[in-house]
C-alpha positions as CSV (number, residue, x, y, z in Angstrom):
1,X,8.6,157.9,65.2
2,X,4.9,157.0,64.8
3,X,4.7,155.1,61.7
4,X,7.7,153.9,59.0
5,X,7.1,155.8,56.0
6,X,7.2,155.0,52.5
7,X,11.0,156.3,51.3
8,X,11.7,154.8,54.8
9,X,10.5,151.4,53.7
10,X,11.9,152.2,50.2
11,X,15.1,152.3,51.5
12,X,14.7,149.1,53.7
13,X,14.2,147.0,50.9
14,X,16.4,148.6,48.9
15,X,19.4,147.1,51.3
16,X,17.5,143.7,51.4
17,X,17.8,143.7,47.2
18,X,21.5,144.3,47.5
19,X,21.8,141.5,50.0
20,X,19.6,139.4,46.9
21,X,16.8,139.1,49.6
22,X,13.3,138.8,47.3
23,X,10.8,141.1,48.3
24,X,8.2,138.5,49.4
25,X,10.6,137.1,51.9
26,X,10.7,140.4,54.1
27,X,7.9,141.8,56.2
28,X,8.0,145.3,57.4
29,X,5.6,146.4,59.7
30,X,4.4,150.3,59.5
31,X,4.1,150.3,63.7
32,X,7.8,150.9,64.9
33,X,8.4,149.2,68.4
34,X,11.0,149.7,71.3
35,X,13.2,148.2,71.0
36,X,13.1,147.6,67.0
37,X,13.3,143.9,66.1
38,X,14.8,142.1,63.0
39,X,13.6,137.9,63.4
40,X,12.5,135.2,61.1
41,X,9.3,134.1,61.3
42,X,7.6,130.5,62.0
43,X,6.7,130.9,58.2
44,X,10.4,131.7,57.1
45,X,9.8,135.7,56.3
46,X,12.7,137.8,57.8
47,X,10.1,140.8,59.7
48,X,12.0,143.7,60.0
49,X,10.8,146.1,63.2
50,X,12.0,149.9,62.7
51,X,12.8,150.9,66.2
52,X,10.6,153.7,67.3
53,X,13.5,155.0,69.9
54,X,16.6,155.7,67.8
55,X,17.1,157.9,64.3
56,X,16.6,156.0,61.1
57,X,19.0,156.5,59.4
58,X,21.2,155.3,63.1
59,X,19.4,152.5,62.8
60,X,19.0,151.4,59.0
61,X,23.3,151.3,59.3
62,X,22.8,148.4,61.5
63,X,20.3,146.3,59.7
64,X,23.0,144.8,57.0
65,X,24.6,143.1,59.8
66,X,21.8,142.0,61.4
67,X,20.3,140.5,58.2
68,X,23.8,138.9,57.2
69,X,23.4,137.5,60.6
70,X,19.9,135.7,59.8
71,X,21.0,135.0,56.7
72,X,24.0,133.0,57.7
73,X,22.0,131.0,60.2
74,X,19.5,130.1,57.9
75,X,22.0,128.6,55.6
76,X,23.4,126.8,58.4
77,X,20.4,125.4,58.8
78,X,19.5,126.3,62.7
């Protein structure tokens, strides 16, 4: 995969408004790297990294737990 396309990024943020994650708090980057990423920024935006190696749709199953993952710890306040 060369770039993240636009039903791809569609469907991205379409799990991140099911999770009740606003818009403005996610950044996805149109590069996909290798190894993907999914962090949280110095400035508190979750960036989501589609990784360039493995099928999308492979991949977009494991985001939710990822993201509940983040989620969690930022509640937790770490």
């Amino acid at each position: 995969m060369q770039a993240v396309s636009f039903p791809q990024i569609m469907q991205i943020l379409a799990l991140t408004d099911e999770m009740e994650i606003s818009r403005e708090e996610v950044d996805i980057p149109l590069t996909p790297e290798s190894p993907g990423v999914v962090r949280r920024l110095p400035n508190g935006k979750l960036e989501i990294v589609v990784d360039a190696d493995m099928p999308f749709e492979e991949w977009l199953k494991g985001l939710a737990p990822t993201l509940h993952e983040l989620m969690d710890e930022k509640d937790e306040g770490r």
